[in-house]
PDB file of N, CA, C and O in Angstrom:
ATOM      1  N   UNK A   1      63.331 127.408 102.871  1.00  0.00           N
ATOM      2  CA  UNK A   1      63.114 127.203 101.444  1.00  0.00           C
ATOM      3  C   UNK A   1      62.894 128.554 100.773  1.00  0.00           C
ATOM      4  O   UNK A   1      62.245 129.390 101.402  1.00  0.00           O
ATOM      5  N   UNK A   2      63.415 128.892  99.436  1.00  0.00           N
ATOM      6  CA  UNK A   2      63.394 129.860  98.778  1.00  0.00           C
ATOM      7  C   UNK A   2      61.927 130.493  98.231  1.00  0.00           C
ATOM      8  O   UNK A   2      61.476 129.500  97.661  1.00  0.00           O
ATOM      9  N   UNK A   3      61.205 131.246  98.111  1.00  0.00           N
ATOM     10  CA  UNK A   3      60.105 131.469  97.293  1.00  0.00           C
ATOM     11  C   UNK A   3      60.172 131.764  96.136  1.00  0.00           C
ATOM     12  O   UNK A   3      59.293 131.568  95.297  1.00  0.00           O
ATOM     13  N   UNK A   4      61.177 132.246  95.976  1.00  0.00           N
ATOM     14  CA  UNK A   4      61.795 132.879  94.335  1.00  0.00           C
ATOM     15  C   UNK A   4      61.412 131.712  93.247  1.00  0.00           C
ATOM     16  O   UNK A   4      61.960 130.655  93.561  1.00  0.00           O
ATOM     17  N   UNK A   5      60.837 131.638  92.378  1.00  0.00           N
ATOM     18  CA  UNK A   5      60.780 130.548  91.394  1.00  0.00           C
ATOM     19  C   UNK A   5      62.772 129.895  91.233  1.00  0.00           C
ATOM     20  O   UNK A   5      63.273 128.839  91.621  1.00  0.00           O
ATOM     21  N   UNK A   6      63.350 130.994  90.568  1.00  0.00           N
ATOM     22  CA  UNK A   6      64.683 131.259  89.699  1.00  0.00           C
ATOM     23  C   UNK A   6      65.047 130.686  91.292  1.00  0.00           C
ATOM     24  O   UNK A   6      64.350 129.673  91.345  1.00  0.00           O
ATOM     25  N   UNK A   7      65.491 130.752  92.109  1.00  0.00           N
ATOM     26  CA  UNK A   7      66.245 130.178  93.428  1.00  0.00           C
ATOM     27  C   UNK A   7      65.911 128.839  93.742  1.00  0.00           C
ATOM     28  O   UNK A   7      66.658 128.153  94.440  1.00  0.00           O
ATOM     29  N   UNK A   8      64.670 128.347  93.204  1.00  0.00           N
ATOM     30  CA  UNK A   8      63.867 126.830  93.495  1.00  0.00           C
ATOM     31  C   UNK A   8      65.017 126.146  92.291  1.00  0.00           C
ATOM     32  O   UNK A   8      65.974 125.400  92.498  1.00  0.00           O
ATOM     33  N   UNK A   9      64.713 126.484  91.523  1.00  0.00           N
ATOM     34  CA  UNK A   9      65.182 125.915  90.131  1.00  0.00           C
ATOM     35  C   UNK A   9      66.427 125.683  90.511  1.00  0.00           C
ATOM     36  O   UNK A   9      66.681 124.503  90.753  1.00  0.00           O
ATOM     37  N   UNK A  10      67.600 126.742  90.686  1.00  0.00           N
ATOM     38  CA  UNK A  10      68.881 127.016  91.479  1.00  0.00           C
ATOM     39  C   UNK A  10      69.563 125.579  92.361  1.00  0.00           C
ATOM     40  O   UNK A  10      70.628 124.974  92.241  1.00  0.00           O
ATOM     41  N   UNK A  11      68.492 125.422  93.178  1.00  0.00           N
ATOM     42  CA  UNK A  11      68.428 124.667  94.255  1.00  0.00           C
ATOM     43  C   UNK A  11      68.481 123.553  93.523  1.00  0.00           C
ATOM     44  O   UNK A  11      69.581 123.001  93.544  1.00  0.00           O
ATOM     45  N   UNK A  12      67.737 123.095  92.949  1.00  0.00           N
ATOM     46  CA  UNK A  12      67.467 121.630  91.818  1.00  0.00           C
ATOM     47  C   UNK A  12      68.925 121.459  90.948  1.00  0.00           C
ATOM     48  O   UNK A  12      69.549 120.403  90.850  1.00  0.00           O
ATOM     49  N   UNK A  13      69.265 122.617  90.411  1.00  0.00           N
ATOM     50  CA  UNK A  13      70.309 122.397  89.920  1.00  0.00           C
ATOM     51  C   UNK A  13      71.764 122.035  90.179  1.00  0.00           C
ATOM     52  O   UNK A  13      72.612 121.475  89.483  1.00  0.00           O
ATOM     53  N   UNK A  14      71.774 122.509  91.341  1.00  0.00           N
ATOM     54  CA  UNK A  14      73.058 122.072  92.359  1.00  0.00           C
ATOM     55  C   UNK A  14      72.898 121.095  92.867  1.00  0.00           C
ATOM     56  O   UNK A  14      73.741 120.212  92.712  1.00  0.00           O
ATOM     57  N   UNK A  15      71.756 120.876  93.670  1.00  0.00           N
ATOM     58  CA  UNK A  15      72.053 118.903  93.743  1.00  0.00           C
ATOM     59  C   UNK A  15      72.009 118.286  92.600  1.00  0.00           C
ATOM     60  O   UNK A  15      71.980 117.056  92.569  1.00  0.00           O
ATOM     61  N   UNK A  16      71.999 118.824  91.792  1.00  0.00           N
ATOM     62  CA  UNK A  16      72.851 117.603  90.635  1.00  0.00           C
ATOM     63  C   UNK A  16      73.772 117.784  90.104  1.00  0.00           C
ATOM     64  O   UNK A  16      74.165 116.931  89.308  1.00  0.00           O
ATOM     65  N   UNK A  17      74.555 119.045  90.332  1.00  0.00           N
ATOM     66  CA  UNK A  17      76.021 119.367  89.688  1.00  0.00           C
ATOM     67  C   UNK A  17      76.293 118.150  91.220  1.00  0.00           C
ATOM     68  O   UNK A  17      76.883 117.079  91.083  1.00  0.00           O
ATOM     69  N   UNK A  18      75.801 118.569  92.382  1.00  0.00           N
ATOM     70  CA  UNK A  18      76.779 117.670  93.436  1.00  0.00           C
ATOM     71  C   UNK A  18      76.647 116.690  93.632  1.00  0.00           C
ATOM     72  O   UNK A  18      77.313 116.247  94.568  1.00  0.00           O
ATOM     73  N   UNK A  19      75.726 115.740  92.898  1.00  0.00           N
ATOM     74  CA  UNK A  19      76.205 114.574  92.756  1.00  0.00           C
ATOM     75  C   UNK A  19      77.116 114.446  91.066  1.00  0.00           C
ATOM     76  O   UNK A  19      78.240 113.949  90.998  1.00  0.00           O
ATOM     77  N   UNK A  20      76.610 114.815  90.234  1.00  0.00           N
ATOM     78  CA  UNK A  20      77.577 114.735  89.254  1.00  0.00           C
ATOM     79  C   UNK A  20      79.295 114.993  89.958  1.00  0.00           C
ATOM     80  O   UNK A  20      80.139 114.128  89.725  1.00  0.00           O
ATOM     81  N   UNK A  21      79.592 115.981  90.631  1.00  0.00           N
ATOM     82  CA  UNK A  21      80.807 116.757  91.047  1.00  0.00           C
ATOM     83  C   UNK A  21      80.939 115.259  92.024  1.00  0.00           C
ATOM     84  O   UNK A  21      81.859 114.512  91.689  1.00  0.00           O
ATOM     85  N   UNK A  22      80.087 114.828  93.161  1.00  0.00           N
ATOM     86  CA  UNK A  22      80.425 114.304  93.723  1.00  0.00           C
ATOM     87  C   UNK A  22      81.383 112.535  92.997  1.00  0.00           C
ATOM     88  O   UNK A  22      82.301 111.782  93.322  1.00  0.00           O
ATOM     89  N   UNK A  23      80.529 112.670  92.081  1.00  0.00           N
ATOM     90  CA  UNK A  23      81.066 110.878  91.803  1.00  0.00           C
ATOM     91  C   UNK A  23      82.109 111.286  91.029  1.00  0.00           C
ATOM     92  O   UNK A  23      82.507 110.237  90.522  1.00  0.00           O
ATOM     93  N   UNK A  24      83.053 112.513  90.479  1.00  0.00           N
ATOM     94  CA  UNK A  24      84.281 112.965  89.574  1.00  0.00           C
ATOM     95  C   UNK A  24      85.091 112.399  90.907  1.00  0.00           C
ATOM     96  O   UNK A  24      85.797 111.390  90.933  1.00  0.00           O
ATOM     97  N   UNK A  25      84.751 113.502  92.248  1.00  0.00           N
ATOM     98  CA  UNK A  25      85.653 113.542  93.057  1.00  0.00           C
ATOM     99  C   UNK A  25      86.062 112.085  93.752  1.00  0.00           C
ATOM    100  O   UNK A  25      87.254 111.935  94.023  1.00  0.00           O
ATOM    101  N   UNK A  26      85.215 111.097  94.029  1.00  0.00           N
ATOM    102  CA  UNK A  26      85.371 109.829  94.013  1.00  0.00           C
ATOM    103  C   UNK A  26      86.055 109.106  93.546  1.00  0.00           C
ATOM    104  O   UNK A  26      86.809 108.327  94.129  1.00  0.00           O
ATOM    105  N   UNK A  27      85.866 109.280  92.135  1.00  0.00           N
ATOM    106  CA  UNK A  27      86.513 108.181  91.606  1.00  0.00           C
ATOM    107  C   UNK A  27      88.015 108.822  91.156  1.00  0.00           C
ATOM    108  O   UNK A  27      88.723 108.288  90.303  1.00  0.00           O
ATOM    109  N   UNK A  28      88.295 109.787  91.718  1.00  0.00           N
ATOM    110  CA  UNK A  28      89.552 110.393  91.669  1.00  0.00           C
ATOM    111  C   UNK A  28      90.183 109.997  92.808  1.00  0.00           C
ATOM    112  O   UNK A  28      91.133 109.215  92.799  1.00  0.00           O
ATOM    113  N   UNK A  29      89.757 110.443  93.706  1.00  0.00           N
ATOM    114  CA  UNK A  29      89.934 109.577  95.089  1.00  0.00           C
ATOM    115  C   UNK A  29      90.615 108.399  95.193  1.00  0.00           C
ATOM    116  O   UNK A  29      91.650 108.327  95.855  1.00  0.00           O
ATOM    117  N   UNK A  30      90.043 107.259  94.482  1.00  0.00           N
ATOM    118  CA  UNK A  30      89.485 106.293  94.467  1.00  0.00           C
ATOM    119  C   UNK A  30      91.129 105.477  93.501  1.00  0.00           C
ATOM    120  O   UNK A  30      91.800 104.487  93.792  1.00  0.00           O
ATOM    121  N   UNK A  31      91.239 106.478  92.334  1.00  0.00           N
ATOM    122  CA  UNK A  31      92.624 105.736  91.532  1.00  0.00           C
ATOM    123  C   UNK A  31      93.849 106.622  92.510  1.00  0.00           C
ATOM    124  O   UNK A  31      95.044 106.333  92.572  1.00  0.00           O
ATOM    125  N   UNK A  32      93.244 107.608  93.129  1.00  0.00           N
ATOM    126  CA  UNK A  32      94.846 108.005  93.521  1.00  0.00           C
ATOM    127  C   UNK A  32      95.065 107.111  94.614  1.00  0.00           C
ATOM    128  O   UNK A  32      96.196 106.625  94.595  1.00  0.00           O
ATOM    129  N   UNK A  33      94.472 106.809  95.387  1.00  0.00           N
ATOM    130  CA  UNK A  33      94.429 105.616  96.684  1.00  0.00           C
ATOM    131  C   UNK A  33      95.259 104.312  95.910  1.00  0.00           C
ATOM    132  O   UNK A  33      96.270 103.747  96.326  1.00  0.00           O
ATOM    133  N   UNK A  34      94.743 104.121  95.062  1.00  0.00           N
ATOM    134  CA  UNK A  34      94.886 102.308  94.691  1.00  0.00           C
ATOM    135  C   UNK A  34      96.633 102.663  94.324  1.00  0.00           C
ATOM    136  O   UNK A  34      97.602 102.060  94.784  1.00  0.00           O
ATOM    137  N   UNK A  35      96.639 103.776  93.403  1.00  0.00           N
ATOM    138  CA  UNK A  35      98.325 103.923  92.971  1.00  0.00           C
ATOM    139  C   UNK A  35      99.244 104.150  94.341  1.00  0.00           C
ATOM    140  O   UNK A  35     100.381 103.678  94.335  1.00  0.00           O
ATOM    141  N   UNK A  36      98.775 104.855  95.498  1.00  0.00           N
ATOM    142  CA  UNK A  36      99.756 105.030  96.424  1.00  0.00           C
ATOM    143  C   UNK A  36      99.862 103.752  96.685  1.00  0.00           C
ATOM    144  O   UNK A  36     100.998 103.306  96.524  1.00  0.00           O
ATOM    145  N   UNK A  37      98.858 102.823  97.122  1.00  0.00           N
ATOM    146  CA  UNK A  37      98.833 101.822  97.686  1.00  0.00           C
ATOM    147  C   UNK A  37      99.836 101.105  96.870  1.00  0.00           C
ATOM    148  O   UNK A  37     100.993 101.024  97.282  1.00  0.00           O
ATOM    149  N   UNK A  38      99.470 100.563  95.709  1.00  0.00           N
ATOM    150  CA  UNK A  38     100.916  99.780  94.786  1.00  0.00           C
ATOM    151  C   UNK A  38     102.251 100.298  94.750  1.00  0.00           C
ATOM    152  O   UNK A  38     103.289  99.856  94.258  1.00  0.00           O
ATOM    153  N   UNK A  39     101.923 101.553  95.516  1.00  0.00           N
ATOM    154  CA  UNK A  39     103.417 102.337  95.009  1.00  0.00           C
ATOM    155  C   UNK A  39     104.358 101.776  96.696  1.00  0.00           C
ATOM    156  O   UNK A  39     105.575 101.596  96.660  1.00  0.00           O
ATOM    157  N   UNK A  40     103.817 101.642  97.583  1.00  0.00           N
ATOM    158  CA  UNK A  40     103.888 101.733  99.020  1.00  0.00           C
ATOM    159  C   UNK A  40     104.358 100.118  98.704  1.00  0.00           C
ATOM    160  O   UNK A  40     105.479  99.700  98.992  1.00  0.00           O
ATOM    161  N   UNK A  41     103.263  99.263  98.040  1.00  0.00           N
ATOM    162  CA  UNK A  41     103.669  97.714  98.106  1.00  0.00           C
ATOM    163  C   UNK A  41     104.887  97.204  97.300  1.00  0.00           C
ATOM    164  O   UNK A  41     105.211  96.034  97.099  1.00  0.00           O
ATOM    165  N   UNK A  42     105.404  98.179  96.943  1.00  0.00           N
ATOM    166  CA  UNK A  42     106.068  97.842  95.833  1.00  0.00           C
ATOM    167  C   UNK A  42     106.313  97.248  94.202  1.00  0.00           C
ATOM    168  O   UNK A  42     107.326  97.031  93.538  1.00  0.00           O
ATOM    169  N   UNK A  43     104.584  97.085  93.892  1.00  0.00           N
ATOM    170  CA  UNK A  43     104.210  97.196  92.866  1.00  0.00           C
ATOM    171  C   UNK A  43     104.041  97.794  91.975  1.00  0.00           C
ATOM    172  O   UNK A  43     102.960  98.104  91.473  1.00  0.00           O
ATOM    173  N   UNK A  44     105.596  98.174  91.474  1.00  0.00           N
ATOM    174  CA  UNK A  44     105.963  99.702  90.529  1.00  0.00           C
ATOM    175  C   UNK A  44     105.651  99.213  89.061  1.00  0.00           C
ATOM    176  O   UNK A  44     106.014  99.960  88.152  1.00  0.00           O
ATOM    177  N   UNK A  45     104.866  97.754  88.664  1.00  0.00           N
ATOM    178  CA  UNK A  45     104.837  98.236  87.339  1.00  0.00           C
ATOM    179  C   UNK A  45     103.095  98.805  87.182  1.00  0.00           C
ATOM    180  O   UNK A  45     102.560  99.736  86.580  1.00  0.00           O
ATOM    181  N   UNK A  46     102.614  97.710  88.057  1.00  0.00           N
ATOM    182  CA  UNK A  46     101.402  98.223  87.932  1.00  0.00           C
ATOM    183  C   UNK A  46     100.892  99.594  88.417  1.00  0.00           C
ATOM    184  O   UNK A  46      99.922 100.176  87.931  1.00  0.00           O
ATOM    185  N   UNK A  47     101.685 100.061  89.470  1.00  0.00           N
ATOM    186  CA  UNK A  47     101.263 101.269  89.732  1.00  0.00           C
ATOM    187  C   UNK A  47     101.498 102.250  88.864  1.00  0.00           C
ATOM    188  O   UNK A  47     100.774 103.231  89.029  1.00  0.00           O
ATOM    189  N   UNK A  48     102.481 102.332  87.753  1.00  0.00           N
ATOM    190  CA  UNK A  48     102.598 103.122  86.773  1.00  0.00           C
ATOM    191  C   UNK A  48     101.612 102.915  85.715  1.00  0.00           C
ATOM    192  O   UNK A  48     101.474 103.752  84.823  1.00  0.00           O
ATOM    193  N   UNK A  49     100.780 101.629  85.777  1.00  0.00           N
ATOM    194  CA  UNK A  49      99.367 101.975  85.217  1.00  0.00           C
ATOM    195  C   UNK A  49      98.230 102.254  85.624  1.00  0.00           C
ATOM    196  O   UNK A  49      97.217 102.314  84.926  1.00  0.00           O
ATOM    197  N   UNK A  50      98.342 102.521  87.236  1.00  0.00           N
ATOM    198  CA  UNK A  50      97.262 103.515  88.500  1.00  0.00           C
ATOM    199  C   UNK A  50      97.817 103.913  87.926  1.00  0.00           C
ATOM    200  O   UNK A  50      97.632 103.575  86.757  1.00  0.00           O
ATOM    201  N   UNK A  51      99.164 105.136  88.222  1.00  0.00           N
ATOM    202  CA  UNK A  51      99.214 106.690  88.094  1.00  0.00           C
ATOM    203  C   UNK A  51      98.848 106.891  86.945  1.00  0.00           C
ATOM    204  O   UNK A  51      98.163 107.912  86.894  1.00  0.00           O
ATOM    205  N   UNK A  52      98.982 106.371  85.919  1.00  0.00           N
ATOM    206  CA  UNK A  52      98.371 106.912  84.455  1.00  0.00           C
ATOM    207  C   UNK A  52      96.920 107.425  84.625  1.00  0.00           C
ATOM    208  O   UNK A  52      96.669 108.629  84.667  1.00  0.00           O
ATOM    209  N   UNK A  53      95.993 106.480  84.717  1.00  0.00           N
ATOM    210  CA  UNK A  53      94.656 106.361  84.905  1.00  0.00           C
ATOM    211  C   UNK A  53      94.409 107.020  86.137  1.00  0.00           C
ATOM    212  O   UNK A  53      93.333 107.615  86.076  1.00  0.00           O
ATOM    213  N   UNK A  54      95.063 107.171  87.395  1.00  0.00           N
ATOM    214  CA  UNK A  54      94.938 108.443  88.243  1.00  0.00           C
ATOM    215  C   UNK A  54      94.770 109.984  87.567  1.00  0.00           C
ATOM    216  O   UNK A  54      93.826 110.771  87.647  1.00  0.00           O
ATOM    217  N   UNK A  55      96.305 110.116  86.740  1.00  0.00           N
ATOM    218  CA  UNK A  55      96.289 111.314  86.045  1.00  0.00           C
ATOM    219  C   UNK A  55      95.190 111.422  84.922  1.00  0.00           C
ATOM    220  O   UNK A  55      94.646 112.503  84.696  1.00  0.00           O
ATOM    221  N   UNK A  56      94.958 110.577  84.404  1.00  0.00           N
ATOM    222  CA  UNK A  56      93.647 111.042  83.553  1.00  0.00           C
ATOM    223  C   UNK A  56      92.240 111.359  84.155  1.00  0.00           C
ATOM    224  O   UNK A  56      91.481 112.246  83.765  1.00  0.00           O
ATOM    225  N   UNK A  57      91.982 110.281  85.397  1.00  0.00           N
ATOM    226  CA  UNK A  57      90.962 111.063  86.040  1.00  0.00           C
ATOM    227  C   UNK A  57      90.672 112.730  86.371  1.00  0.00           C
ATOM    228  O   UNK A  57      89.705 113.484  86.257  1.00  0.00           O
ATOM    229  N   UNK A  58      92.217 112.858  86.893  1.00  0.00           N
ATOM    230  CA  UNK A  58      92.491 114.321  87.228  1.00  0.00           C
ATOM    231  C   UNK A  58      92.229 115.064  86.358  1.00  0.00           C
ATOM    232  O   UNK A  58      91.471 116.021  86.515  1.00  0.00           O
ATOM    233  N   UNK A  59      92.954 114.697  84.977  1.00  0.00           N
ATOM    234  CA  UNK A  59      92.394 115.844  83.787  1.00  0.00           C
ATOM    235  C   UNK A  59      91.302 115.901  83.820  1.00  0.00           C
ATOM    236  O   UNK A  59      90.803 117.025  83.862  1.00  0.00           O
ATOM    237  N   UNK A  60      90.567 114.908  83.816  1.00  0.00           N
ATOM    238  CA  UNK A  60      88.549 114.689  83.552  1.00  0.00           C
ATOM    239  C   UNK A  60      88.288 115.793  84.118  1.00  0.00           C
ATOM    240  O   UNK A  60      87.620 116.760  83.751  1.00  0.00           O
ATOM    241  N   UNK A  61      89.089 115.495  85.398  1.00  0.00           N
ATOM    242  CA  UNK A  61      88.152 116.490  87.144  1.00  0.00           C
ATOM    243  C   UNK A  61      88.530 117.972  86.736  1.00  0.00           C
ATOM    244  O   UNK A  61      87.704 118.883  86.801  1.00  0.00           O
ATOM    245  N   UNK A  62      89.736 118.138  86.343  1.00  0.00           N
ATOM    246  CA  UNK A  62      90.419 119.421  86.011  1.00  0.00           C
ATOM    247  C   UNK A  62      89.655 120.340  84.623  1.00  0.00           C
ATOM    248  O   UNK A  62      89.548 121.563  84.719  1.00  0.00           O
ATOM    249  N   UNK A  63      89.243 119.724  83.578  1.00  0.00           N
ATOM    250  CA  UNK A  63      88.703 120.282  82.722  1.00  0.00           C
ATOM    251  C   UNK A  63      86.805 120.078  82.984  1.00  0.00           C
ATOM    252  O   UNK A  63      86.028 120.155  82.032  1.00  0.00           O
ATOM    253  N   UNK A  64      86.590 119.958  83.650  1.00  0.00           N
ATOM    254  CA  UNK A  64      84.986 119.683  83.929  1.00  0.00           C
ATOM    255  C   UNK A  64      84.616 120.863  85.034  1.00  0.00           C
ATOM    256  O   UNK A  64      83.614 121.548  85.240  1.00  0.00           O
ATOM    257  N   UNK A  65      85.923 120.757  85.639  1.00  0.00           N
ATOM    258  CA  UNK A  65      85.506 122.236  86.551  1.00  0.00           C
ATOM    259  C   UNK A  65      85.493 121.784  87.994  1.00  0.00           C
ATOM    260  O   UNK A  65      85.241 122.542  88.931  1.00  0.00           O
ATOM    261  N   UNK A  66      85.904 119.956  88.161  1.00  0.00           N
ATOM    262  CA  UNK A  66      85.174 120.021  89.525  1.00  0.00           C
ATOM    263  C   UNK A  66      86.362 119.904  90.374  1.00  0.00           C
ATOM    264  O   UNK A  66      86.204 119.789  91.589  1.00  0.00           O
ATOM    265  N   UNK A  67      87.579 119.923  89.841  1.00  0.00           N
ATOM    266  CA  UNK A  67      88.680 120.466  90.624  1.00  0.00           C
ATOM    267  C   UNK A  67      89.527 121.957  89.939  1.00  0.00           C
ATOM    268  O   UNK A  67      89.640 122.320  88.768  1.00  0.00           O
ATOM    269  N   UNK A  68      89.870 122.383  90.820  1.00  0.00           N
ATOM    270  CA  UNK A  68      90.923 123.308  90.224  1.00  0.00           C
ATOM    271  C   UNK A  68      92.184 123.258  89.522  1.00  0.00           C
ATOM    272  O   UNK A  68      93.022 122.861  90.331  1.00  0.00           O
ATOM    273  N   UNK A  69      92.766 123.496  88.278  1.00  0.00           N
ATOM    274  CA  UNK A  69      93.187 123.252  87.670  1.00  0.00           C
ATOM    275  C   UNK A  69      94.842 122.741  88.000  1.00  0.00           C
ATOM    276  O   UNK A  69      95.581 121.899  87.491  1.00  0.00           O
ATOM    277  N   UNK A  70      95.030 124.068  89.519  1.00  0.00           N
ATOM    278  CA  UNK A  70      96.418 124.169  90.104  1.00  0.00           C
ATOM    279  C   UNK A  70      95.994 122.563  91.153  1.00  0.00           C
ATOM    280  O   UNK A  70      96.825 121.670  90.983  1.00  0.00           O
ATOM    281  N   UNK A  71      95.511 122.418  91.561  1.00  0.00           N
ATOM    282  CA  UNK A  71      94.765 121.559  92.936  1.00  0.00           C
ATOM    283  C   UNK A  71      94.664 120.172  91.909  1.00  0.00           C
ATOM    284  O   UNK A  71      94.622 119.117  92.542  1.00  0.00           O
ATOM    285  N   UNK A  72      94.621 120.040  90.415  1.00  0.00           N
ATOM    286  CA  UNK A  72      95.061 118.588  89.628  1.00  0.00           C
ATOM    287  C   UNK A  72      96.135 118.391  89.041  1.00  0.00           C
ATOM    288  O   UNK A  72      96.364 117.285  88.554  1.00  0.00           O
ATOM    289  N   UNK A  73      97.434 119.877  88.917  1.00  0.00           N
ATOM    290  CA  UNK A  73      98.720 119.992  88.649  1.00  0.00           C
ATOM    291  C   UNK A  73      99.291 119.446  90.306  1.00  0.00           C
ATOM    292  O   UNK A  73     100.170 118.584  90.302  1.00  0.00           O
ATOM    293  N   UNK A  74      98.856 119.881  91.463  1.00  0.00           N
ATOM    294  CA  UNK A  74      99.570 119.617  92.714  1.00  0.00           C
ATOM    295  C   UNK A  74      99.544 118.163  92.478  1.00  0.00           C
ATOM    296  O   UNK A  74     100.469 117.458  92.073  1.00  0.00           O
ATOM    297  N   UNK A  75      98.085 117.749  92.863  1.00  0.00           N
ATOM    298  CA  UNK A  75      98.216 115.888  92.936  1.00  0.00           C
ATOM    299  C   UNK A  75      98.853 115.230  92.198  1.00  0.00           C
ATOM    300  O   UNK A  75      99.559 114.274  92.518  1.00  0.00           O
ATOM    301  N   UNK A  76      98.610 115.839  90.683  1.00  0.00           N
ATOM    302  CA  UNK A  76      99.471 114.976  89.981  1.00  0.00           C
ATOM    303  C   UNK A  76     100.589 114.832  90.027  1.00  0.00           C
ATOM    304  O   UNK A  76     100.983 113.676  89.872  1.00  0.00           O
ATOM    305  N   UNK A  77     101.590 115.894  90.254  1.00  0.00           N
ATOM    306  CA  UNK A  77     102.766 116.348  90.390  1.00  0.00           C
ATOM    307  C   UNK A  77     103.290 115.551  91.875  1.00  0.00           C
ATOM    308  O   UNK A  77     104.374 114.969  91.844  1.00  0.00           O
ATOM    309  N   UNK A  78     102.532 115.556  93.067  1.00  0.00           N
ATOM    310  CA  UNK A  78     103.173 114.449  94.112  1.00  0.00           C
ATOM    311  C   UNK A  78     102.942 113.127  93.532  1.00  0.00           C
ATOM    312  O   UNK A  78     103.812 112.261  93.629  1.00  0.00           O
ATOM    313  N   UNK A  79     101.796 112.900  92.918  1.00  0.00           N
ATOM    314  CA  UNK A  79     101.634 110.906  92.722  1.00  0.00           C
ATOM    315  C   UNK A  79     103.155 110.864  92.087  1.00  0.00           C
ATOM    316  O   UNK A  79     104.226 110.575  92.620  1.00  0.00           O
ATOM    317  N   UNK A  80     102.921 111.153  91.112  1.00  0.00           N
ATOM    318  CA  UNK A  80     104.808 111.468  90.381  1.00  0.00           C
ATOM    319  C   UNK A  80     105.878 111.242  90.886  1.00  0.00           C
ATOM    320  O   UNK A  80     106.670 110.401  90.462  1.00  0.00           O
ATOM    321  N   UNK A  81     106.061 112.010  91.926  1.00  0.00           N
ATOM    322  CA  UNK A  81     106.794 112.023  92.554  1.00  0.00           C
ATOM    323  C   UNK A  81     107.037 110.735  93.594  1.00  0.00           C
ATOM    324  O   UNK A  81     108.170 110.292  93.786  1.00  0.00           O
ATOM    325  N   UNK A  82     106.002 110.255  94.159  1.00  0.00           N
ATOM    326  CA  UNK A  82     106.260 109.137  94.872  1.00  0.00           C
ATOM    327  C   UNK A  82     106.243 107.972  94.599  1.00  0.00           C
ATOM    328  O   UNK A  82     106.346 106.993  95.339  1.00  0.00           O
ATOM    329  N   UNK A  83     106.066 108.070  93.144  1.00  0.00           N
ATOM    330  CA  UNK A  83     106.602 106.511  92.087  1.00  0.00           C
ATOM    331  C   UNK A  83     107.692 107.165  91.273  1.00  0.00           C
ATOM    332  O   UNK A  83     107.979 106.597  90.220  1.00  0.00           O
ATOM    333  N   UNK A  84     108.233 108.075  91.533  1.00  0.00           N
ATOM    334  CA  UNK A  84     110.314 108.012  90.985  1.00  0.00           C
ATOM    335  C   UNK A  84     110.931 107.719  92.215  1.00  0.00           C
ATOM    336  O   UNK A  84     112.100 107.335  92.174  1.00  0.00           O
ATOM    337  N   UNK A  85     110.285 107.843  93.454  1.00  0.00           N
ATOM    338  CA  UNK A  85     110.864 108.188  94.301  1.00  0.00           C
ATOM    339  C   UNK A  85     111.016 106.694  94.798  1.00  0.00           C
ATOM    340  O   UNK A  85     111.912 106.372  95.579  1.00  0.00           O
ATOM    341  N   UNK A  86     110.304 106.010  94.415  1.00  0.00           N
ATOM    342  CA  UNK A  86     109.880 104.375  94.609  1.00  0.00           C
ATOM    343  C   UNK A  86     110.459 104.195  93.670  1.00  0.00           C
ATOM    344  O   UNK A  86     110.641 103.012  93.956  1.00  0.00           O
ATOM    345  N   UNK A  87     110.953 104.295  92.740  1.00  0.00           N
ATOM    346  CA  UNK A  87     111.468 103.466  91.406  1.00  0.00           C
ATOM    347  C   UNK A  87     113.144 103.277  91.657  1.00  0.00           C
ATOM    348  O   UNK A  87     113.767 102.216  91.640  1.00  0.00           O
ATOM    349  N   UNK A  88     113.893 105.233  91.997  1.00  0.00           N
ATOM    350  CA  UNK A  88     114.772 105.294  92.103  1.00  0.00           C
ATOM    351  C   UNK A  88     115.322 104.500  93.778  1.00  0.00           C
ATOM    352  O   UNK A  88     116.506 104.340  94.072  1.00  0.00           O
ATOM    353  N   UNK A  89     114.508 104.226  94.397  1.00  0.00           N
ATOM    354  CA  UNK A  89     114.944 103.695  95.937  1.00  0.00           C
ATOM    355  C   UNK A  89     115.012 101.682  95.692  1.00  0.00           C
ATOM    356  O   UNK A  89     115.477 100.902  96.524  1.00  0.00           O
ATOM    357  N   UNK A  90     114.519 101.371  94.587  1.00  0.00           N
ATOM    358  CA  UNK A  90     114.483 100.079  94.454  1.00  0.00           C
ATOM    359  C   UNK A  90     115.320 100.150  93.081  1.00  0.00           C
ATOM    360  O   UNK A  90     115.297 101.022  92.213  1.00  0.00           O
ATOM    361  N   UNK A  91     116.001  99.065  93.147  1.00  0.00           N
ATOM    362  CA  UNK A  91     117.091  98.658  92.087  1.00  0.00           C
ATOM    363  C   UNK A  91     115.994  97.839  91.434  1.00  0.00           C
ATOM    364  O   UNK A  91     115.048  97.333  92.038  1.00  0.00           O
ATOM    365  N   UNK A  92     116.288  97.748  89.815  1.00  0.00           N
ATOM    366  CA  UNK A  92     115.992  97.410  88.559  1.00  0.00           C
ATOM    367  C   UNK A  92     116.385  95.613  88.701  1.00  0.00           C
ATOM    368  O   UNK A  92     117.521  95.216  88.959  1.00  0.00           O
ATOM    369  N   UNK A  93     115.265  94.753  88.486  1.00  0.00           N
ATOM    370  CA  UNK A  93     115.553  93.381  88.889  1.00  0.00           C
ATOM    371  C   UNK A  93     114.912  93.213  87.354  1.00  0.00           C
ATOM    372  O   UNK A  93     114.096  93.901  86.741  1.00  0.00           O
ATOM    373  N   UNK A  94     115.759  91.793  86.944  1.00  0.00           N
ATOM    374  CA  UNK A  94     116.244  91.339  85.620  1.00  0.00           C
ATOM    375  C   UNK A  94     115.707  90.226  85.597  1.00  0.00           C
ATOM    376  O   UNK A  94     115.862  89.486  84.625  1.00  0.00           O
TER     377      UNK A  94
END
């Protein structure tokens, strides 16, 4: 344990950026999972309303600081990718 007053305080303050940080990263987690999953089942309409709400989590995470900005352009940029990639591999039913 620190003796420093300013290092105690320090200490206090980071367990609560990490749970704050922690429940961003979660629930980011959490929509990118559900969209692969619909994307995998073949549930391309709804999963294009996961990836939406995936990608907005990401911005949240991306402008809050608790991801890196390139590290919420990557994810987003594969989820993307693996619902065209699902869209274009399944024909358009009428």
């Amino acid at each position: 344990m620190p003796n420093i007053a300013s290092s105690k305080r320090q200490i206090r303050t980071d367990a609560r950026r990490t749970l704050r940080n922690k429940n961003v990263r979660t629930r980011v987690k959490t929509d990118i999972g559900k969209a692969e999953r619909l994307i995998t089942a073949g549930k391309l309409e709804e999963a294009q309303k996961a990836v939406a709400a995936a990608t907005s989590q990401l911005d949240k995470a991306g402008v809050k600081g608790v991801l890196h900005s390139n590290n919420t352009a990557r994810r987003k940029a594969r989820l993307v990718a693996k619902l065209n990639k699902a869209k274009s591999a399944k024909p358009a039913t009428k």
